[in-house]
N, C-alpha and C positions, 0 to 999 in steps of 0.2 A: 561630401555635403554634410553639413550640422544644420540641426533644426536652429542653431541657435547665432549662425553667422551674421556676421556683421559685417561692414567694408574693411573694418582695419582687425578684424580677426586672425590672428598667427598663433596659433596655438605650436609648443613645442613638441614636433617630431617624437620625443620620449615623453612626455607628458600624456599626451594621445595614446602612445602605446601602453603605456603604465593604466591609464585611467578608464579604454576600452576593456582591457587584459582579455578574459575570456566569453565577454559577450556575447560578439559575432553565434560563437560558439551555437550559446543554448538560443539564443533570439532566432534562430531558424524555426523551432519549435515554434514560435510564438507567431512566425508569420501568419498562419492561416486566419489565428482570434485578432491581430491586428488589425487585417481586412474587415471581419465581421465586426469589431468594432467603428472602423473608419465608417461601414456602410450606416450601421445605427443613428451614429453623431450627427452624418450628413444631413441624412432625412429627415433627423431634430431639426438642423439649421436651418433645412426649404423651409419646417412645417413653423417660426418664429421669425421669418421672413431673413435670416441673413445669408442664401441661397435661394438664388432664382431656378425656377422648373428647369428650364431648358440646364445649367449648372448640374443641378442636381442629376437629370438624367446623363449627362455624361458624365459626370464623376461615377454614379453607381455602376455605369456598363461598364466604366474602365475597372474598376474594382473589383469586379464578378470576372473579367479577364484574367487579372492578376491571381483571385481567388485559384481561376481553374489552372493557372503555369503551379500554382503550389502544389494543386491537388495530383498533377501529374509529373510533381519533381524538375520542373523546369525551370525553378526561380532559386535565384541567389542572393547571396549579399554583395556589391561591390568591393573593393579594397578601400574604395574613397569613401563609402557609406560609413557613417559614423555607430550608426544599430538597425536594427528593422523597420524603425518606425522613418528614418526618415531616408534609408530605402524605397520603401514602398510609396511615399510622397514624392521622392524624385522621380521615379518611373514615371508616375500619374502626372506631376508636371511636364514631363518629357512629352507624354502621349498627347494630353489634352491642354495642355497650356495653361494659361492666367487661374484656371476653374481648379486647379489645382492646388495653387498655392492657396486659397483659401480651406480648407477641410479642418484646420489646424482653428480656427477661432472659434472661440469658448472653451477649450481643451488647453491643457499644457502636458508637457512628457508625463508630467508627475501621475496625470490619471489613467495618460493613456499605456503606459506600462502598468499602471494598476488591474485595469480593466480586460488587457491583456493578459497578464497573471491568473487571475481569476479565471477568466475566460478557459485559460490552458490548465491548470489545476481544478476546476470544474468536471473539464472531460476526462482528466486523467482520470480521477476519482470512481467514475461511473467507467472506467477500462477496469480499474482496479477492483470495485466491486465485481464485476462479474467475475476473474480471475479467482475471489474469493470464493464467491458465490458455487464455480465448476469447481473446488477443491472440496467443498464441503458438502457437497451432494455425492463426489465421488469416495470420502471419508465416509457418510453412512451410508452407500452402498458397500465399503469394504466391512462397515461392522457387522452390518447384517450376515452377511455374506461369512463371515467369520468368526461369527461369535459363540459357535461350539468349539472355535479353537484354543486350545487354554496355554494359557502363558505365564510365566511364574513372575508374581509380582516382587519390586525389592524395594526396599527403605535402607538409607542409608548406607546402598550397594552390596546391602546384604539380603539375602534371602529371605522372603517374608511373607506374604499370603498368594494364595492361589488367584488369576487373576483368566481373561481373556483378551484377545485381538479384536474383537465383539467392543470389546471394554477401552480397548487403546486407540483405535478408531474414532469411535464416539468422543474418547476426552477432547482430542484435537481437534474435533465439528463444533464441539460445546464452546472450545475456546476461539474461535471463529465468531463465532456468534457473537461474544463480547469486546470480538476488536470491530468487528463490522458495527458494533455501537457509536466506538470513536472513529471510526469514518464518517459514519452519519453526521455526527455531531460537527467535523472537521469540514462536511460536506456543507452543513447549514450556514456557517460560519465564512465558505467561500465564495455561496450562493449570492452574494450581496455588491450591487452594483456602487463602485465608484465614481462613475463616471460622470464626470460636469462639477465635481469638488476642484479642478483646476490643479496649481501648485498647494492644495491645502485649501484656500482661503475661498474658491468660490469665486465668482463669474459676476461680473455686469451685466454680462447678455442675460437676456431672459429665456435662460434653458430649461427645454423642459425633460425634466430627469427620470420623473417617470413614464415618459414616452421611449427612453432609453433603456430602463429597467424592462419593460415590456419586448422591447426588439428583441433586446438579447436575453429574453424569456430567464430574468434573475427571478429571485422568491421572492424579492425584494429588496432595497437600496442603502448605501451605508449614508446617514440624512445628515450627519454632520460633519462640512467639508472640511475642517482638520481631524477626525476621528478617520476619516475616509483616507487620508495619506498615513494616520498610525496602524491603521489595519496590515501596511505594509509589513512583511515579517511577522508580527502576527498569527495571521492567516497564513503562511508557510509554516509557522514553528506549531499551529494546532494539526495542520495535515499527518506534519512530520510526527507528532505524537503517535496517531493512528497507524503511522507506517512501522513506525517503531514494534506498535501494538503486534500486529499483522508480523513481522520481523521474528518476534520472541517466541512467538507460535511456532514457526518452519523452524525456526534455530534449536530450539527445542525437540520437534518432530527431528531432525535431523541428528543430532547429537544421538538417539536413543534407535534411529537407525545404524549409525556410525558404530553402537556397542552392541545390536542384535544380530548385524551381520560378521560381526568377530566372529572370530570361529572357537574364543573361549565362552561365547554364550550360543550362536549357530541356530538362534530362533528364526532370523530369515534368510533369503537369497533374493540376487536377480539376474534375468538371462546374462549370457557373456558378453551382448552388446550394452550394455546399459552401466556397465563398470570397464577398470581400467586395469592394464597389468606392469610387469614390473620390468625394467631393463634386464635383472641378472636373474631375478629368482621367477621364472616360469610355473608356481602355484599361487602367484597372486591374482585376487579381486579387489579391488579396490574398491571403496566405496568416493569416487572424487567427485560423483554430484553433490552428495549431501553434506561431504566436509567443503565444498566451495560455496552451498546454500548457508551452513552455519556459518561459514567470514563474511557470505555479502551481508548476513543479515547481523551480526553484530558490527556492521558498520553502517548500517543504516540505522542501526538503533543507535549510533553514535551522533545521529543526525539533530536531535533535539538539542541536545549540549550544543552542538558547536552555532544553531542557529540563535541562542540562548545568549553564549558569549558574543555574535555578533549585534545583538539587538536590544541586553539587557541595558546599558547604560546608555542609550540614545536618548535625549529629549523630543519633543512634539517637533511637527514637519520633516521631513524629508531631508535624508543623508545618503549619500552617496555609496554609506557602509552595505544597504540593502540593496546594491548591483546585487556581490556577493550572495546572497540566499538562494539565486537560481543554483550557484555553482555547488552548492550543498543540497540543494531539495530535486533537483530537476535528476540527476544522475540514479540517487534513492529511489526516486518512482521507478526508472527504467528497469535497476537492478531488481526491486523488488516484484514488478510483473513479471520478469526472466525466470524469480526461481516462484512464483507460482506456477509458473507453467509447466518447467520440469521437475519440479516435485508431484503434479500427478498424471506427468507421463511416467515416473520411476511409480507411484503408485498402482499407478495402474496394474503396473507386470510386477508385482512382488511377488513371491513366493515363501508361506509359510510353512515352517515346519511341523510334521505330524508326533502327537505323542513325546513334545516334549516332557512330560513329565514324569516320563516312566525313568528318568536318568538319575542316578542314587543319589546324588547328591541333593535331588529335591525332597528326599523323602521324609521331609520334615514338614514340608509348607504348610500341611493339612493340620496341623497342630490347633490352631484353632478351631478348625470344625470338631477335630475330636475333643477337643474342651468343649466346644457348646454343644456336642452331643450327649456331655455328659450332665450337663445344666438343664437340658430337656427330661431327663432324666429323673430331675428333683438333686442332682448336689450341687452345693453352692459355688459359683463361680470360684471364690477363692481355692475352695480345697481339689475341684476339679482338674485348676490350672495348675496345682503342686501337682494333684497326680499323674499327669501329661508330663509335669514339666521330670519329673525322676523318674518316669518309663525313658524318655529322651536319656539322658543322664546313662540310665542304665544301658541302652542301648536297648531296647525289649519296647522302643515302641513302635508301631503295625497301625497304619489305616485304607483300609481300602476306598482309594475317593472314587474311583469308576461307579464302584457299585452306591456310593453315597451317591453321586453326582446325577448317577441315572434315576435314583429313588428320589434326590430332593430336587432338582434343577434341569430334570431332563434334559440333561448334557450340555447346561452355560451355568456359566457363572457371574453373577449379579442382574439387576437387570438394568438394561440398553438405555431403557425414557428414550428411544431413539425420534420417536414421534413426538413428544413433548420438544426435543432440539429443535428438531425442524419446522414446528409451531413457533416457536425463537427468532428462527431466522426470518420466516415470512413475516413476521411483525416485523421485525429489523429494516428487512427491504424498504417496506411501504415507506419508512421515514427517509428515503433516498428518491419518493414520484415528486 
């Protein structure tokens, strides 16, 4: 069935398959906001007279049926179905007859995959915030939790200043905090009902839109019915930014797991269940969560571009190029909740190592503190930093940072603002009620 049959309808066998491709696919996803859209529209159309009570009450109970076979995995797409939307309208014609085939006026596909969209990118968002949300409360509880642990900081993968897990913790909460912005933003941006813009152009009927915007509890409506179909893609490629966002963080966090766990740096571990080993050589650990966490997420950061090049050169109304944006944004969200998840269950059970920095090779780092130790002193930075720098040279230079560390810092290094972060974030949230 096509919503769009006629009597002398014959569409080409390859045409149809070319031009469905992977729909079916992702529009399963879509079922459940399909329904809660359908239900919305209806009750617009009892409440402007173009459904009768009695209509409308069966359309809604059949709809609430259909609702609960999704909710329990019990619904499909046909082969003959052309997408979900007119899936879920064949059914309801099936069950209740003539009262069916109406649900569709004042609506064209164009909104109601809109509204659909939305609808399902909506809930992703508030999935994916919390995901974020449990990662970064689990991040400052590992700072706190470890911020007497010291870590040697590097620049440009060399050796550099003294540093904590206290410290490396907290960066990746803080930077949390500034993708959960462009989620927000991504979020407000989705919040916005199209529904009753038609093909673009807008309706004869006398719809009332914000009774629709109200059902389906949007923040508010997108008011002009060709803006309402350019929002199309859009509103995918603004999500996609924030996922992107959210992406570069774990990618990041991961890569610097990937070179802590080497055993030429041997700052952390994790149990044996939590890595992998090797066919021949029986002392491997692998770290294969966080090197599969940094590829899924530099290809979800790939995500913007490619929804970019599908949508940059498109004119106003509706193109058929924006099927395709599901097949890019819908797999990105999934993959990207999978490694929130397991990046802080590998968080969760890390293991730091103790007294990294008694190993000779660091026993440089503290070069600065003994330069501004010398600057407290009353000598001027410049001549301080020569006379540091030609003790090093010489080989003759000595600092004791334990006993600095306990006199200046009592046993951390920098400090956390870890409470300042998480003031951050709770502002962040609120822009997501």
């Amino acid at each position: 069935m096509k919503l769009w049959n006629k009597d002398n309808t014959n569409t080409s066998q390859l045409v149809e398959t070319f031009t469905v491709g992977r729909d079916k696919e992702f529009d399963i996803l879509l079922a459940e906001h399909d329904v809660l859209g359908s239900l919305a529209h209806t009750q617009m159309l009892e409440s402007v007279g173009l459904l009768s009570k009695e209509e409308l009450t069966a359309i809604q109970k059949e709809l609430k049926n259909i609702l609960d076979e999704i909710h329990h995995s019990q619904f499909t797409i046909d082969k003959d179905a052309e997408d979900i939307h007119s899936q879920i309208e064949m059914i309801l014609t099936q069950r209740i007859g003539e009262a069916g085939k109406k649900i569709h006026s004042g609506r064209s596909r164009n909104d109601q995959v809109a509204v659909d969209i939305k609808l399902y990118l909506r809930s992703e968002i508030q999935k994916i915030k919390e995901e974020v949300k449990n990662l970064f409360e689990l991040l400052i509880t590992q700072s706190e939790k470890y911020k007497d642990k010291l870590l040697p900081g590097y620049t440009h993968l060399q050796i550099a200043m003294p540093s904590s897990f206290g410290l490396w913790f907290g960066a990746y909460a803080e930077s949390l905090v500034d993708d959960m912005e462009l989620l927000a933003a991504a979020y407000h941006i989705t919040n916005k009902n199209p529904l009753g813009s038609g093909a673009g152009y807008g309706s004869s009927f006398p719809l009332n839109r914000t009774m629709t915007t109200e059902l389906l509890h949007f923040e508010t409506l997108n008011y002009n019915s060709v803006y309402a179909q350019m929002s199309r893609g859009k509103t995918e490629k603004s999500l996609s930014f924030a996922l992107s966002s959210i992406a570069s963080t774990l990618g990041k966090l991961s890569m610097d797991a990937c070179l802590y766990i080497n055993q030429n740096f041997g700052f952390i571990s994790f149990p044996n269940e939590l890595t992998t080993g090797s066919s021949i050589m029986p002392h491997k650990k692998n770290p294969d969560v966080f090197e599969l966490i940094r590829a899924k997420c530099g290809r979800i950061q790939s995500a913007p571009n490619e929804l970019t090049m599908l949508i940059n050169n498109l004119p106003s109304g509706y193109h058929r190029d924006l099927q395709l944006t599901k097949e890019i944004l819908f797999p990105a969200i999934e993959e990207l909740k999978a490694c929130l998840q397991i990046a802080q269950l590998m968080l969760s059970n890390i293991i730091i190592k103790d007294n990294l920095l008694d190993d000779e090779k660091y026993k440089y780092i503290f070069s600065v503190e003994a330069v501004n130790e010398l600057v407290n002193k009353g000598v001027s930075f410049r001549d301080a930093y020569k006379q540091v720098g030609n003790q090093i040279d010489k080989g003759e230079f000595h600092f004791d940072y334990k006993k600095q560390l306990h006199h200046t810092h009592e046993g951390s290094i920098g400090n956390l603002c870890n409470d300042k972060i998480e003031s951050q974030m709770k502002t962040v949230l609120t822009k997501f009620d």
